[in-house]
N, C-alpha and C positions, 0 to 999 in steps of 0.2 A: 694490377687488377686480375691478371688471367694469366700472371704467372712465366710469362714469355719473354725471354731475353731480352728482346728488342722489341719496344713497344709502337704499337699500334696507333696511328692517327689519322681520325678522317677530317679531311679539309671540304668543307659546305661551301661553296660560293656557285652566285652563276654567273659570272663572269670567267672563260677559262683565264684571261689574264692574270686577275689576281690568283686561282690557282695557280700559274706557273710561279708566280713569284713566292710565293709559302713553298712550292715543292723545291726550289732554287735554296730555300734558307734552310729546309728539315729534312732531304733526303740522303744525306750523309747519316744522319743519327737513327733513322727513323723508320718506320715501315709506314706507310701512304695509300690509303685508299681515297677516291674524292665521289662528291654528289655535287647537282649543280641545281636542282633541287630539294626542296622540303620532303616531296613523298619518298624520294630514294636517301635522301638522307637517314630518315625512319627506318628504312626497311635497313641498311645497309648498318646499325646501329644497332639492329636487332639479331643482324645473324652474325655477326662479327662481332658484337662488341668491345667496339674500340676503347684504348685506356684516356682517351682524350679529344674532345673535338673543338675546332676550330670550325666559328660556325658566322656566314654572314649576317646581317639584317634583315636589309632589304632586297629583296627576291621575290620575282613573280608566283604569283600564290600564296603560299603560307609564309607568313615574317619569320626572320629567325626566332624571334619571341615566342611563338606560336609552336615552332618546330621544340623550340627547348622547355616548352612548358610539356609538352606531348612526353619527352624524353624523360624528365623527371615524374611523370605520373604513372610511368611502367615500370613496374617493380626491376626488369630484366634490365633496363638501362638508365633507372633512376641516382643511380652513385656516376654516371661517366660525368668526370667535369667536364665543362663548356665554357672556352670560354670565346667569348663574342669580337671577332677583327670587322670592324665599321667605318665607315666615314664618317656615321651620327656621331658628333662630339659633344652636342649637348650634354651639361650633368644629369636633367632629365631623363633623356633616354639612356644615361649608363646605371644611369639610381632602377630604372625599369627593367635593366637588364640585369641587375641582381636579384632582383623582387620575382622575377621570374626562374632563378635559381641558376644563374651563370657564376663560376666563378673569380671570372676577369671579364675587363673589358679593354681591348686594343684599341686604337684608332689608324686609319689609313690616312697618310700610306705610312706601313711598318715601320718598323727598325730593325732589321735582322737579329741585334745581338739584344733586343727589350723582346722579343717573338720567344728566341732559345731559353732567355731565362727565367719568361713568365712558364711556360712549358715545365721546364725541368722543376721549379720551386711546385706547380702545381700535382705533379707525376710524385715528387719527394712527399707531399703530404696526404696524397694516395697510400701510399708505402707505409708509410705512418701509422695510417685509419686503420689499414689490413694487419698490419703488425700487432697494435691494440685489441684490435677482435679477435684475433687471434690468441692472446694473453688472456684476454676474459673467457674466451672457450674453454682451455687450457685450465682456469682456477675453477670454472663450474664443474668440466668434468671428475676433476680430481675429488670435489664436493661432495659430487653420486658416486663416484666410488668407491669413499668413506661411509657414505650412508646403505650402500649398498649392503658391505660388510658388517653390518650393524643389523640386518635384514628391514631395511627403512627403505624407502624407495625417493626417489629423488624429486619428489612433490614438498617433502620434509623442507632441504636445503631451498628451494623455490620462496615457501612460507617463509622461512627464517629470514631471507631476505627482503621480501615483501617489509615484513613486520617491523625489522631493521632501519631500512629509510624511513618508511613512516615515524616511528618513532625517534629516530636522529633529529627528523625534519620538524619536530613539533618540540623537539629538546632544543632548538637552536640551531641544527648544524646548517651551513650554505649549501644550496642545493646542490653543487659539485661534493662536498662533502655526503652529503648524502645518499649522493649516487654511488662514490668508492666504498662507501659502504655497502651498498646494496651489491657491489660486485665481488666483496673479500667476504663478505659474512658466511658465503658456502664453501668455506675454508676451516668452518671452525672447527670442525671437527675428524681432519684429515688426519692428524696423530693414530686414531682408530687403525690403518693401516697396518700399523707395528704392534697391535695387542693380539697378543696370541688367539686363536679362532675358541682351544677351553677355555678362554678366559669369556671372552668378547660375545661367543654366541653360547654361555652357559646356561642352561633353562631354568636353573633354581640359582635361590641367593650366591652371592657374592662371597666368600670367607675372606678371610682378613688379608692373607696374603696376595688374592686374587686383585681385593681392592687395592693394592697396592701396585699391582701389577697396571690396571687400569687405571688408575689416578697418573700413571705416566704417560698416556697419550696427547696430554697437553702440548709435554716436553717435544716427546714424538713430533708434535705437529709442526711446530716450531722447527725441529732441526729439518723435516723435509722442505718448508718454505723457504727458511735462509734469511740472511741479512741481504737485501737490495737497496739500493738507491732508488727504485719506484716508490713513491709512496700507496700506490695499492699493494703490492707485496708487501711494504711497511707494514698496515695497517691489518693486514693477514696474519701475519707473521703475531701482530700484538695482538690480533680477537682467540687465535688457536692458543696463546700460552697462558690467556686470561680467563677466558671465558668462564671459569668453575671457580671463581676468586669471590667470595663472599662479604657482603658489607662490614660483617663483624668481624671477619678477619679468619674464619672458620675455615677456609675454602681452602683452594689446591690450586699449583702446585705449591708458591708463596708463601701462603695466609697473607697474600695484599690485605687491606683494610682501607673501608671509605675510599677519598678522594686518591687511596695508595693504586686502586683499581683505576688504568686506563675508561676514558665511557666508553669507547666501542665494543671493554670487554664487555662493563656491567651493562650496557645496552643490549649484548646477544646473549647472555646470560639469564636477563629477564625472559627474552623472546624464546629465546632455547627451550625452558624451561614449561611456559605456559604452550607451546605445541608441545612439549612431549605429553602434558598433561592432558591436553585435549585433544591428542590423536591417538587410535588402538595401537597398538604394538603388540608385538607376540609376547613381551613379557606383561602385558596390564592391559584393564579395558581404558578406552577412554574416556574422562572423567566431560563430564555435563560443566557448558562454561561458565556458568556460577559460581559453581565448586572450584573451578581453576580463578579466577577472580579474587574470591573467599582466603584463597592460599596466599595470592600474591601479597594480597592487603597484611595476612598476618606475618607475612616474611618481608614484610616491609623494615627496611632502617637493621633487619638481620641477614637474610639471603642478598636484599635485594635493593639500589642503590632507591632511600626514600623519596627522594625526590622525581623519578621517574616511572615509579609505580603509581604517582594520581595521573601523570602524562599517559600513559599508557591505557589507561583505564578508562580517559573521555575518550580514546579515538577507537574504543569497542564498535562501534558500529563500522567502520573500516575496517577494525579486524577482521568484524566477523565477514567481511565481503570478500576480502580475501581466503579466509578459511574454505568457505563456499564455492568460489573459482576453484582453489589450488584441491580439494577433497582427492580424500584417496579414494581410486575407484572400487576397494573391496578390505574391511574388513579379514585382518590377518588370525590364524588360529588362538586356541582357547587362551587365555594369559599362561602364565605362570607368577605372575607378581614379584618380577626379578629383585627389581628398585623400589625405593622410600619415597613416599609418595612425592615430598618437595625435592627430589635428587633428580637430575638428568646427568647420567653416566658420561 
């Protein structure tokens, strides 16, 4: 959690006996501080926070339950897991101790080597947690600083994913589906990176061979993702090479066609498309969300997977609450009308 060789644990109890016997099982691996009550266990959680606490029940004043509900209601030490060493062996009070947000529940008297490996299984999924958020930082910022270059600001890649799971979630997808989605969709358009800054920040139309130049940041994007075995890189990896693949077959880089288009692409591809419409950019104003509607409907079954454009269109009122949330705070200079009205570059 904090990054330290050798991880930190506070041991709660007011008994020192059982302290001694937790320090007797953990201080060979371990770094040890203890409280023998609730108030110092708080404070001592707060300015240390420890990667794990081993916390009693019952204790004069505040119950461990008490102490571990406080713990998880502070932002600063709401992630430390907890978990509960008790005499209470009831299933009741150990079902209370989850509800209360422990991660385990021990019973006294220990077992040394069930102590070390609930510990380490708990610390390993720590690791885990920080590892994955870490990953997801990782693919958002990469997101803003494709849109960056694009002179978009990182409200853009925000929406897209907003619009993303929503619409995943109302096409069918499980919520964990959804959610990987909502975390690779500001991926889609990292390819931009590799398109030259004449091409990419051109202020007047495109010529033919420029479009060609940028018709490859698909590729692009795809070769800086990579082949993973994640499946959120997976599915990064398939919205960046797809996303401009059109239902007719029109599209780029492929010409995929229909059901030949991954959904995740034709799902960002729809979203992609109707924010660039309906947000300014320094090449266009942005169009009035009727007018972006109006388009969809008629690029339906051509641009746009038909079957997802009437999904899309009942959960307008969430869109638009999103749009609202995510708004750019300022209006970018005069257009220049780079792009075709139904293109997103």
């Amino acid at each position: 959690m904090n990054g330290r060789a050798t991880k930190t644990l506070l041991l709660v109890d007011d008994e020192p006996a059982n302290l001694h016997v937790l320090r007797q099982i953990l201080q060979d691996n371990y770094r040890l501080i203890f409280a023998r009550d609730g108030q110092k266990a708080l404070e001592l959680s707060r300015e240390t926070v420890p990667d794990l606490i081993l916390l009693d029940v019952m204790m004069p004043g505040q119950s461990g339950y008490e102490i571990c509900q406080a713990l998880k209601q502070d932002p600063h030490t709401g992630k430390i897991p907890v978990i509960f060493v008790t005499a209470m062996s009831d299933s009741l009070d150990e079902a209370h101790g989850f509800d209360v947000g422990a991660v385990d529940y021990i019973t006294k008297p220990v077992n040394p080597a069930i102590v070390r490996a609930r510990i380490a299984t708990h610390l390993t999924l720590v690791r885990t947690d920080e590892l994955e958020e870490t990953r997801l930082q990782i693919i958002q910022r990469l997101g803003r600083a494709a849109e960056y270059r694009d002179n978009e600001t990182g409200r853009h890649v925000i929406r897209i994913s907003h619009f993303s799971k929503l619409l995943a979630a109302a096409a069918g997808f499980s919520a964990h589906d959804a959610d990987e989605l909502f975390h690779a969709a500001p991926m889609h358009d990292i390819g931009k990176i590799g398109v030259p800054d004449k091409v990419l920040l051109k202020p007047g139309p495109l010529n033919d061979e420029e479009w060609i130049i940028m018709r490859r940041h698909p590729q692009i994007g795809a070769e800086i993702i990579g082949q993973h075995t994640s499946p959120l890189l997976q599915m990064a990896y398939t919205i960046a090479l797809t996303h401009h693949e059109k239902w007719d077959g029109s599209g780029y880089p492929y010409k995929l066609k229909g059901e030949q288009i991954p959904m995740v692409g034709r799902i960002v591809a729809l979203v992609d498309v109707f924010d660039a419409l309906t947000t300014a950019r320094p090449y266009k104003h942005a169009w009035p969300v009727e007018e972006a509607v109006a388009l969809l409907q008629r690029e339906s079954g051509r641009h746009f997977d038909p079957n997802l454009v009437p999904i899309f269109l009942d959960l307008m009122p969430e869109i638009g609450n999103i749009m609202q949330e995510w708004a750019e705070d300022c209006a970018p200079a005069e257009p220049t009308n780079r792009i075709e009205a139904c293109d997103s570059v």
